[in-house]
N, C-alpha and C positions, 0 to 999 in steps of 0.2 A: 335487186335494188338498182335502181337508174344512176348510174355515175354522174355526177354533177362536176365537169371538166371545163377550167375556162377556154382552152385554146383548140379544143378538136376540131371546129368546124374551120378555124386557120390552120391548121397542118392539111387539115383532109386538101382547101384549096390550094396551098403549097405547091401540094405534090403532085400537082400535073404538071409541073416542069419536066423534062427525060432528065434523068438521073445519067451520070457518066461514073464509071470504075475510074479512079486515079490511085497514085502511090499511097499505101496506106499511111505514111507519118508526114503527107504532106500538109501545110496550114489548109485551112479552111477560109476563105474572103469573100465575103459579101458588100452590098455596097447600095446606098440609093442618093438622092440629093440631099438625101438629109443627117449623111452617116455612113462610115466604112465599119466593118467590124470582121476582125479575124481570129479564129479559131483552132485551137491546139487538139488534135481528136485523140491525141496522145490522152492528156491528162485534163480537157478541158480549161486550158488557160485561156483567157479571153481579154483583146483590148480593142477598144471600140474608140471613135477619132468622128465627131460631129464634124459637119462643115463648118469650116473658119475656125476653127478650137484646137487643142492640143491634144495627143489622144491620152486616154487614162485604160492603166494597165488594169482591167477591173477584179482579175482574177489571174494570180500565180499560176493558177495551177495545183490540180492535185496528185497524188503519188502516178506512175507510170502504169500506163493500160496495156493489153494487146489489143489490138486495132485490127476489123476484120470487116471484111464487107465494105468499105469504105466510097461511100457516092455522093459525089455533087452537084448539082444543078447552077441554075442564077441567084436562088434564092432559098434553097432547102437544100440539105446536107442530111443522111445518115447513114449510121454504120454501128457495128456492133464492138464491147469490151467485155474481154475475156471470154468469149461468147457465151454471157451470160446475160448485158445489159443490151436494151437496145437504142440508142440515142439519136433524137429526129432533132437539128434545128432549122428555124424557116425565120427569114428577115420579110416582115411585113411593114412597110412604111415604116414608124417609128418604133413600131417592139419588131425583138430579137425572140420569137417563141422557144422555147425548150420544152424536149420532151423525152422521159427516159421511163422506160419499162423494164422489168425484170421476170426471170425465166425459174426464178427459186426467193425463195425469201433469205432475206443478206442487207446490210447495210451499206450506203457507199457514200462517200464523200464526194461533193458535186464543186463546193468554191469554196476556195480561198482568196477570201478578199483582202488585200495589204491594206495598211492604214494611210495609204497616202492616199488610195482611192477616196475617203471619203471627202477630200476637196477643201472644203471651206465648211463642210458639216452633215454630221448624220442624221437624216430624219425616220426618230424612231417613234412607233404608236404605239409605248407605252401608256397605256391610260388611254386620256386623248391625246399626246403629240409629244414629242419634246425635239430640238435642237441642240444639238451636240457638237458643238466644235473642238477641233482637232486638241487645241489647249485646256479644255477641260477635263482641272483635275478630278476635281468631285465624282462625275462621267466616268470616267477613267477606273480611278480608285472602286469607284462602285460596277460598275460592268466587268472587269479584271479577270478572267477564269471562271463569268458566269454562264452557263448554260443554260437558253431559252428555250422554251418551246414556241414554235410558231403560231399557232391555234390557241393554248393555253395565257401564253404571257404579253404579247402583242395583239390589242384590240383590233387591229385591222392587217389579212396573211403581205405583208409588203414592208420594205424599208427603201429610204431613199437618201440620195447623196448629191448636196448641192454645190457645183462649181461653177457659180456666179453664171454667166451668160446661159448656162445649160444645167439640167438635174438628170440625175439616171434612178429610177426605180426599180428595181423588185419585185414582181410582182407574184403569187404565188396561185397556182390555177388548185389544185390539190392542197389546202392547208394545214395537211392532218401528217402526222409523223415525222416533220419535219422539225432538226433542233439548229439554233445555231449558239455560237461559241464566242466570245470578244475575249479580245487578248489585248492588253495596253502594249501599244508600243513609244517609242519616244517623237513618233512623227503623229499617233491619233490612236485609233484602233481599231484593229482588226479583224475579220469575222470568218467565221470558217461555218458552211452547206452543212450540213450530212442528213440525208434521208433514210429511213428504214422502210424495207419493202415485210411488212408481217407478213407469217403465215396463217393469217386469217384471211388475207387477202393479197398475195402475194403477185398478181399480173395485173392490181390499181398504178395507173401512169403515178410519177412523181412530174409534176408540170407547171410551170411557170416560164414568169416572162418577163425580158429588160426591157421598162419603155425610156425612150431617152426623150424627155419634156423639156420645156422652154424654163427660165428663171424664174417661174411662181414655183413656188415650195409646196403649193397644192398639188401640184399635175398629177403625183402618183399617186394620193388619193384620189383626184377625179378623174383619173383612166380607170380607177378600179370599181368607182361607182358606176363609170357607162360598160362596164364588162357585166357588171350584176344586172343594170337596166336592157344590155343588150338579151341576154341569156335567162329574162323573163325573173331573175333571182332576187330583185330587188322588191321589197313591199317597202309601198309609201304612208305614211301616215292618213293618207286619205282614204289608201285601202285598208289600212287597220277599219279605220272609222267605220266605212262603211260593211265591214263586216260585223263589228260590235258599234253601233252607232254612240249609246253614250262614251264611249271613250272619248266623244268630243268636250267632254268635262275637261279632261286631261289638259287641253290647252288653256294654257293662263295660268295653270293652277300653282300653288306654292306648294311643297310636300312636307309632311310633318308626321312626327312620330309621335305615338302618344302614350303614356305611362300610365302606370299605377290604376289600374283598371279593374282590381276587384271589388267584390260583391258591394262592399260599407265603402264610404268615406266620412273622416270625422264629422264636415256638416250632417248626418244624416240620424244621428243619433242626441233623441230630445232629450231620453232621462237618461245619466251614464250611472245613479243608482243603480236603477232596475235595470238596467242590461249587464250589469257587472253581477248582479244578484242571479240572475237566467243562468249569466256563462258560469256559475258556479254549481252548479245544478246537479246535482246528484244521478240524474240517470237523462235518458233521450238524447236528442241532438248534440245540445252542451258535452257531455260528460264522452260524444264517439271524437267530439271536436279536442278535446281536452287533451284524449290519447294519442292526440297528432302531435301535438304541442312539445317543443325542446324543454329542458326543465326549466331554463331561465324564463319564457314565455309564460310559462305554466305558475310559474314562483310569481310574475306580474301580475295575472288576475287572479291570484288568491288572495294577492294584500297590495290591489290599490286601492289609495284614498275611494271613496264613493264620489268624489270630483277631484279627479284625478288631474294634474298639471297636463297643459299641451304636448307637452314631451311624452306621458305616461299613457294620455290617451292615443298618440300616431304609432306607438307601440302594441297598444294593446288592438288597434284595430288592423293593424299590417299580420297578428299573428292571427285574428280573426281569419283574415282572407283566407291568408296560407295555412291555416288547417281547414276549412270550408274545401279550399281550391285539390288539396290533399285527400278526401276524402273521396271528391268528385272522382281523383282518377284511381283509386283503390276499384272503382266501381268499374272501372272500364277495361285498365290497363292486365288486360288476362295474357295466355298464349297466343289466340291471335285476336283479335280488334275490330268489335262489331263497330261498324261507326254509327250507326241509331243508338247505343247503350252511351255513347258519350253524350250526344242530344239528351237523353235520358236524364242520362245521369246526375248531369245541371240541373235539366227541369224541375225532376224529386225535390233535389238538394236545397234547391233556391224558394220553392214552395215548406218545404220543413222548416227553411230558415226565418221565414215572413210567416209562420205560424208559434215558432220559438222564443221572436225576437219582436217582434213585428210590435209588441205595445211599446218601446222604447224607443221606438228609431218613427221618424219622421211618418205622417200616415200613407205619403204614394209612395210604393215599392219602385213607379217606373221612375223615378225620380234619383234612387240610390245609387251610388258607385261616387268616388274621388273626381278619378278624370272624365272617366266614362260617361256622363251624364249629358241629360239634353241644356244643363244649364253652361257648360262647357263650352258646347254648338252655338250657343246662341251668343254667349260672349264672341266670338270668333265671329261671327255674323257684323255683333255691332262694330266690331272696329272694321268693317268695309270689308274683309276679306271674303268674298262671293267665291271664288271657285279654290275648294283645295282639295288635295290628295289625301286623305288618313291614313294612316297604317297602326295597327294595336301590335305593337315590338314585343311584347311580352305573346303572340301568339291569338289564336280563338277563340281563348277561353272566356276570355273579358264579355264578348257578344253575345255568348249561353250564359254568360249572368244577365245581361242585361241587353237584351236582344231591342227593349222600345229606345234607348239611348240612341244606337246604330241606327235608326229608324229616323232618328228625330236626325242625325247628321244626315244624313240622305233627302229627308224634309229641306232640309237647309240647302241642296244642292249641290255637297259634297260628296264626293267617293270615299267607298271607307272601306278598308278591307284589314284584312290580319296578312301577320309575316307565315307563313307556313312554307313546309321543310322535306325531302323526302329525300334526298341524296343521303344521310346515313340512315342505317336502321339501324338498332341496341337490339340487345338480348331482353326477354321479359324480366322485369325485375330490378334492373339498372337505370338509374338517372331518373325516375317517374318524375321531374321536376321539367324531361325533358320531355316536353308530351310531343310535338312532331316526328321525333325519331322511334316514335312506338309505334312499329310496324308490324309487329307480331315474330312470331318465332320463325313461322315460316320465310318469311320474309329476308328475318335474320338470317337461315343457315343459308336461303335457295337464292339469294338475290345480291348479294356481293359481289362485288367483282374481281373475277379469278386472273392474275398477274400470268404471263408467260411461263413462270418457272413453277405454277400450281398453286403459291399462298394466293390467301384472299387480303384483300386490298385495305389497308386500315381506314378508320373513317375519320371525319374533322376530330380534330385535337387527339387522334389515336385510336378514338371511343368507336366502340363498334364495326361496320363494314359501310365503306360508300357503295353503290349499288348501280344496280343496271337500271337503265331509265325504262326500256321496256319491261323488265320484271314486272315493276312497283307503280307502271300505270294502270293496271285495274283498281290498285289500293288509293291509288289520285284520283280515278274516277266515281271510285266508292264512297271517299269520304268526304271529300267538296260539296256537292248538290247538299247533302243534312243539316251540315253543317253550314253555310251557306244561307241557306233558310232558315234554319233557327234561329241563327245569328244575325240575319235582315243584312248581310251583306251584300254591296253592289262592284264590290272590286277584290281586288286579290294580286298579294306577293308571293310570290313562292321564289325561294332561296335556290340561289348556283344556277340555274337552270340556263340563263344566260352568256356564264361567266364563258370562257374559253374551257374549261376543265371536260374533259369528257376522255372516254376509256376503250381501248380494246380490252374486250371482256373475253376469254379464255376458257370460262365455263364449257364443259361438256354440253351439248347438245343443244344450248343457248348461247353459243358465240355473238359478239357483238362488237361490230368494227368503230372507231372513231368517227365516221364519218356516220354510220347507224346510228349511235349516242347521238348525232347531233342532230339529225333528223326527227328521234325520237324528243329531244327536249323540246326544238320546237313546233311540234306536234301538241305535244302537252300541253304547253302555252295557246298555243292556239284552240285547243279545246275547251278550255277553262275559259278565255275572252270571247270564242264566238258562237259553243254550243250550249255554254252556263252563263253569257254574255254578262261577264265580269270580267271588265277590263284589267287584263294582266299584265304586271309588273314582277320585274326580277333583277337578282343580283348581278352585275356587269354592263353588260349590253356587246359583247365581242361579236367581231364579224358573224362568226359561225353558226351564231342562234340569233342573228338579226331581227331575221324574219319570224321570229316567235312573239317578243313582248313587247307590247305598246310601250310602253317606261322603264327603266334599267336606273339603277343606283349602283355607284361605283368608277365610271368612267372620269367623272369632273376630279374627282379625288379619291384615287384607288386606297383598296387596304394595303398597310405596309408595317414593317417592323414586327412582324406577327414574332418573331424568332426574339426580338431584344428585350433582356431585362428591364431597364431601364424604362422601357416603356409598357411592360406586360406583368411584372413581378415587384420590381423594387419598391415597396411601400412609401421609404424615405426619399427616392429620386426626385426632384420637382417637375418631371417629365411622366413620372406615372400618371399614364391615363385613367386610370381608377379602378370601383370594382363596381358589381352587379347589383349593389344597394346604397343608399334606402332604396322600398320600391317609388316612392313619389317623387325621385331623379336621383337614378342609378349614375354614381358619379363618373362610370366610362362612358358616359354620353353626357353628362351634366356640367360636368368641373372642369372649364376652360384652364387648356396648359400651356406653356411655352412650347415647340418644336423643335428639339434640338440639330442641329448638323450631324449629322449630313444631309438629313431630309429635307430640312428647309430651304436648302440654295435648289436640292435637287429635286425639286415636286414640284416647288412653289414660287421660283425666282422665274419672276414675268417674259424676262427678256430669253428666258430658253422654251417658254412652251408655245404649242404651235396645234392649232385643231385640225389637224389631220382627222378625227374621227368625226367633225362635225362637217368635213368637206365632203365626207361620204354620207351619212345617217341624219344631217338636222334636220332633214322632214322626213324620217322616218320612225326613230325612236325617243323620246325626250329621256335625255340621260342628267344625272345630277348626281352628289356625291354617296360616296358610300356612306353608310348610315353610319359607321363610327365614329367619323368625321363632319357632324351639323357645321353651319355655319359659324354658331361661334363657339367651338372646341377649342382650333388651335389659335390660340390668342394672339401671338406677334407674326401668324401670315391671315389674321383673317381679312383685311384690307385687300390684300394680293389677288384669297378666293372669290372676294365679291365682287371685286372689279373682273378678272378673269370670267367669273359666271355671268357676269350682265352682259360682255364684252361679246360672250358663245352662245346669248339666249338662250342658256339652261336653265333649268327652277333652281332656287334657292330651297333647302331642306333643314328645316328644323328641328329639334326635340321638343316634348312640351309636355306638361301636366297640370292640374288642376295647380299645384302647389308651386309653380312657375310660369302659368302662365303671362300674371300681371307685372312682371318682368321682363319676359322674354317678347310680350305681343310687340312693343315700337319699334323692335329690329323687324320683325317680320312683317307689319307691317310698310315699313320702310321701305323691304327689299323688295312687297312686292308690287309696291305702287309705281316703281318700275319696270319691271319683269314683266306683268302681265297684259298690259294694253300692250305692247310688243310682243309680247309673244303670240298673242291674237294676231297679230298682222303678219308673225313671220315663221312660225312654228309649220308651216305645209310649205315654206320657202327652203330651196336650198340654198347655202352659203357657198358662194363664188369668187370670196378671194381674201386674204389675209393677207396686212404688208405692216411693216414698221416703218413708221411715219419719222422717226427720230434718228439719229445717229446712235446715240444710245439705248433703243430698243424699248424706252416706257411711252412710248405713245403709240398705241398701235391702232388697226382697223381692221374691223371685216365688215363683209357686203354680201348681199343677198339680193335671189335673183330679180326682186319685186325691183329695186334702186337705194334701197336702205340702207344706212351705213351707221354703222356703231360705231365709235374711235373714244379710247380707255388712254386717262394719261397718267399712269402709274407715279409718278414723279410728286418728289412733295414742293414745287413750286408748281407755278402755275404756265402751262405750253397753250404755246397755237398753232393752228392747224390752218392755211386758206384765212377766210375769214371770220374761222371759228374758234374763239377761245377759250381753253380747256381748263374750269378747276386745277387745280392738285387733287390727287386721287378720285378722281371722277371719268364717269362713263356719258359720252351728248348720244344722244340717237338724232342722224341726220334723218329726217323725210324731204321727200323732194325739194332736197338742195338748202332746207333749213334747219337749227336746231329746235326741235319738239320735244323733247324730254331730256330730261339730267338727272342722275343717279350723285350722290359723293357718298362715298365710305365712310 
C-alpha cells in the first residue's frame, strides 16, 4: 500500500543541510523571520516565540528519553530514543515538521500540552468547529479525562490555539492511531499526544506538523486543505461531478427523509368491507400474512367495524405492511444472502398481493404506498421545491414495493436513494426487522473485526460483529446494482462509511490497518457514485473518507448523548427523543424536544462554533445534519441550527411523510428559498474567511472565494453591520457589495 504522508517530501528537502554531532542533552534551536523554536530531544518539550510575540511554552515535555545519535543542522535535527525511536524535525518557513519512526511496535507519548498554551482559545473540529476558551466551564466539565481519537472523534487530523495576534496549529500528516487526553485545569486545558506504533504496521511514521498562522482562526484548517490540494489528496466537488455527472442535482438541494413507505397507505383502499373480509380469509396470502401478525394485530382484523374509525384503519394497515414486509424477508433472509431472491422476493409478494387484495384497494397498483407514492413527488414539486435529495430511512425495501413511485421522484428531478448498511453483520436468524445487517453467516463469522488481544469487535448497539470493509465489499457490490434497479434508484446512503470510525483488523491472514479501512471505505463510495453512478452519500464526512462521498450527514450537527437516559431510555423525561413508531412519523425523528444542558450551550451556543470543516471541504463535500437531529427536532436551538446552517451554506434536512407533510412543507420550504439559489452560486466556492463582527460574538460572517458574504445576527434585537442592517435572527447574503437575499428564523 502507498503510504499517504503529509511531510516526506519536506523532511526529504530538509535534509540536505550537513548534519553536525553535538552534546546529546543539548536544546535544540531553530529559527527564521518568522519564529524561533527550541527543542528538548530529552523529552520533546517545545517552546516556540513568533516575531514580536511572547513565546508560548507549547509542550512540557514528556517522561525522560535516552538520547542517542543526536544531529543538527540550520533547520533539521535528528536523533534517536532509547534506540528504539527515531525522531526527525525540520523548521520549514512557518511549520515545525515532526517526524518519528519506530523500530518495534510500542506506544509513546509525543506532548504534553499545558493549559495555558491554549492562549485565549482552543480550536477544536469537533463536528464542524468549536471555540474553547480557557473559562469554559461546560468545555472543561465535558472534555475532563476524555480520550479522543484523532481519526475517529475530530472531523478534520488537527487542532489549534489562538493568541490574538498569532494561532499555532496541529497538524497531523498520519491520522490514524493517534489519541489525545484533555485534563481541566484551573488555567484551561490541557492535552497530552500519545501515538501507537501497531504491529500490523509497526515502521508507519507517526507524522505531523506545527504551523504557526496569522490571527484568522482559519489558518490551520486552510494549511491543511493546501497540504491535501498540494499532495494531489484533495477531490473537489467538481471532480466528484464530473466523475458521476448527475451529482450535479446535489447542489441546491434540500435533504429529506422519507417515512412510512410500505406496500398500502390508508388512501389507497376503496372498500375497507372487502378488504377486511380477504384479510380474514381462510387459507392463501391472507391466512401466511396472518401468522406474521402479533396477537393484538391479529385480535384487530378479526373484529374491526367493516368501517373501521381512522384510528382502526392506520392500525390495521401498518400491520398489513409489516406482515407483507415480514414475509418478504422470510424468503430471503437464509444462511447466506442471494441478493436476486430479495428482488424476488418483493416482486412475487407484491404481485400476490394486487391479486389478493387488488379489488378493494384503489385500481392503479403504481399509485399505492402512504409516503412512497408518485402523489407525494408531485405535492413536493408544487410547492416550488425543484431539486431535493430523498433518502427511504426505513431502508430499500419501500422501492421493491414500489419501484414506479422512485421513478416518478426521479421524473420530478430528484435523487432518491435508501439508507443502506454494511458496517455490522448479525448472525442468520437475529433482528430479520434489520434487513442491512443481513449479511449471511459467512459474513457473520469470516468478516468481524478481530481486536489485538483476539475477540471480535462487537457491532452497533452490541449486536453482532462491525466488519472489515474489505471483507463485505463483494457483498456491496453484489447487492447494490439488483437492488438498485429494481428499486429505479438514482442515489445512495450508505451508513459509517464516512464517519472517522475505522479499525486495525487483527484477523489471521486478512489483517487490516486503519489507514487500509479508510482507503477501502472510500473506494466503496467511490464505486457506488461513479461505477453504478449513484451519487453517494454517507454518515459523517471526517477527513479520512473525504474523498469518498459526494454528501455526508452528521457534520452540521453530530450524533450525541448516545450513552444518556434521559435522552435514549426515560419515557417520562421531556427530553426523550422518542421511539421507532408510529411508522407514518416515528417520534425519534418526529416529536420536537427541548435540549437539555449541557448539550445545548455546548453544540449549539453560536458564539463557540467555528467552521473549521467548511474552511477545508465547502466545495468538496455537502455536509448537513445528522439524520437524528432534522431541523426541527430540537425545538429551543432550532433558530441557532438554521441560522448556523444558512450562515455555512449547508442544506437544511428534513423528515417527512405523507402524514406530515402539509405540516412540515412552509418550514422547508422556507429554508430552502434561501439555501438554494446560494448554494448554486457557492457550493464549488471555497470559504475563505470567518470573523465576528460583534463584540459579543452573534453577528458573525463568512466569505467565499467568489466575494460573497453571508453575515448571521443571532441576536434577538436588531444589529448593523457597514451599511447593512440586520434583522434579529436573520441571515443577509451580500453579493457584490449589496444585500440580495434574507433568510429570518
Amino acid at each position: 500500500m502507498k503510504r499517504r504522508v503529509f511531510i516526506a517530501a519536506s523532511l526529504l528537502s530538509a535534509a540536505a543541510p550537513a548534519l553536525a554531532e553535538i552534546p546529546q542533552s543539548s536544546p535544540i534551536r531553530f529559527a527564521n523571520d518568522r519564529w524561533a523554536v527550541e527543542i528538548n530531544p530529552t523529552t520533546l518539550a517545545l517552546t516556540v516565540k513568533p516575531t514580536g510575540a511572547a513565546a508560548v511554552d507549547l509542550s512540557r515535555g514528556v517522561v525522560d528519553h535516552a538520547v542517542s545519535d543526536l544531529k543538527v543542522g540550520n533547520r533539521v535535527a535528528s536523533w534517536r530514543w532509547d534506540a528504539l525511536f527515531e525522531i526527525t524535525c525540520a523548521l520549514n518557513g512557518p511549520d515545525l515538521d515532526i517526524r518519528i519512526t519506530a523500530s518495534a511496535p510500542g506506544e509513546i507519548a509525543v506532548i504534553e500540552q499545558p493549559a495555558a498554551a491554549m492562549g485565549k482559545g482552543l480550536l477544536l473540529p469537533i463536528s464542524e468547529g468549536y471555540y474553547i476558551a480557557p473559562a469554559d466551564a461546560g468545555w472543561r466539565t465535558s472534555l475532563d479525562g476524555d480520550e479522543r481519537s484523532v481519526n475517529d472523534d475530530l472531523s478534520l487530523p488537527l487542532w489549534g490555539l489562538d493568541h490574538g495576534g498569532f494561532t499555532l496549529h496541529w497538524l497531523f500528516g498520519n491520522p490514524f492511531n493517534n489519541t489525545l487526553r484533555f485534563s481541566a485545569q484551573p488555567d484551561g486545558l490541557a492535552i497530552a499526544l500519545k501515538h501507537e506504533f501497531t504491529r500490523l504496521a509497526p515502521r508507519t511514521p507517526m507524522v505531523m506538523t506545527l504551523h504557526l498562522g496569522g490571527p484568522d482562526l482559519l489558518a490551520g484548517a486552510k494549511r491543511y486543505r493546501r497540504l491535501l490540494i498540494e499532495q494531489a489528496r484533495f477531490r473537489s466537488l467538481a471532480d466528484k461531478i464530473r466523475a458521476t455527472p448527475s451529482a450535479a442535482k446535489l447542489i441546491g438541494a434540500t435533504h429529506l427523509y422519507l417515512w412510512d413507505n410500505g406496500f398500502l397507505g390508508i388512501k389507497d383502499v376503496r372498500d375497507w368491507p372487502d378488504l377486511l373480509s380477504r384479510l380474514r380469509n381462510a387459507d392463501g396470502l391472507a391466512m401466511r400474512m396472518r401468522a406474521r401478525l402479533d396477537r393484538e394485530s391479529a385480535a384487530l382484523i378479526r373484529t374491526a367495524p367493516q368501517e373501521p374509525a381512522p384510528y382502526i384503519q392506520r392500525a390495521i394497515i401498518t400491520a398489513f405492511n409489516a406482515a407483507l414486509t415480514d414475509l418478504a424477508r422470510a424468503e430471503w433472509q437464509k444462511e447466506e444472502v442471494d441478493p436476486a431472491e430479495i428482488v424476488a422476493a418483493h416482486a412475487a409478494l407484491r404481485d400476490e398481493a394486487v391479486a389478493a387484495f387488488g379489488p378493494a384497494l384503489t385500481r392503479n397498483p403504481a399509485g399505492w404506498g402512504a409516503s412512497l407514492s408518485p402523489a407525494t413527488f408531485a405535492a413536493l414539486k408544487s410547492a416550488g421545491l425543484d431539486q431535493l435529495w430523498i433518502g427511504l430511512g426505513d431502508g430499500w425495501e419501500g422501492g421493491l414495493w414500489h419501484p414506479e413511485a422512485v421513478r416518478a421522484a426521479a421524473a420530478e428531478g430528484y435523487l432518491i436513494g435508501p439508507y443502506d448498511s454494511y458496517e455490522t453483520a448479525i448472525p442468520p436468524g437475529q433482528r430479520p426487522d434489520w434487513s442491512t445487517a443481513q449479511l449471511g453467516r459467512a459474513a457473520y463469522e469470516g468478516c468481524g473485526v478481530i481486536k489485538a488481544n483476539g475477540t471480535v469487535t462487537a457491532g452497533f448497539q452490541q449486536t453482532g460483529h462491525y466488519t472489515n470493509t474489505r471483507c463485505v465489499t463483494p457483498l456491496l457490490e453484489a447487492r447494490i446494482p439488483p437492488i438498485a434497479k429494481a428499486g429505479g434508484y438514482n442515489s445512495w446512503f450508505i451508513d459509517v462509511f464516512a464517519t472517522g470510525m475505522v479499525f486495525d483488523d487483527y484477523r489471521p491472514g486478512a489483517t487490516m490497518t486503519m489507514a487500509q479501512n479508510s482507503t477501502a471505505n472510500v473506494a466503496a463510495m467511490r464505486w457506488i457514485s461513479e461505477a453504478r453512478q449513484l451519487p453517494t452519500g454517507s454518515e459523517g464526512g471526517n477527513a479520512i473518507n473525504a474523498a469518498g462521498p459526494i454528501f455526508a450527514h452528521g457534520i452540521e450537527t453530530p450524533g450525541f448523548g448516545w450513552g444518556d437516559a434521559e435522552l435514549r431510555k426515560d419515557k417520562e423525561s421531556p427530553f426523550f427523543l422518542g421511539n421507532w413508531y408510529p411508522p407514518d412519523r416515528p417520534s425519534v425523528f418526529f416529536k420536537a424536544v427541548p435540549l437539555k444542558e449541557p448539550y445545548r450551550t455546548l453544540y449549539f451556543d453560536p458564539r463557540t462554533r467555528l467552521p473549521l470543516y467548511q474552511a477545508v471541504f465547502h466545495d468538496a463535500v455537502i455536509v448537513t445534519h445528522h439524520w437524528a437531529f432534522d431541523q426541527l427536532k430540537l425545538a429551543n436551538v432550532a433558530t441557532e441550527r438554521a441560522l448556523t446552517q444558512q450562515l455555512y451554506n449547508t442544506p437544511p434536512l428534513f423528515h417527512v411523510s405523507a402524514a406530515t407533510l402539509a405540516d412540515r412543507l412552509p418550514a422547508i420550504v422556507r429554508h430552502d428559498a434561501f439555501f438554494r439559489p446560494l448554494h448554486k452560486r457557492l457550493a464549488q466556492e471555497a470559504m475563505t474567511a470567518f470573523e465576528w463582527l460583534s463584540k459579543d460574538r452573534l453577528v458573525q460572517r463568512t466569505s467565499f472565494a467568489d466575494g460573497t458574504q453571508l453575515i448571521a445576527n443571532f441576536a434577538d434585537d436588531p444589529r448593523s453591520f457597514g451599511h447593512h442592517a440586520l434583522p434579529r435572527r436573520s441571515v443577509t447574503a451580500i453579493i457584490g457589495g449589496r444585500a440580495a437575499h434574507m433568510f429570518k428564523a
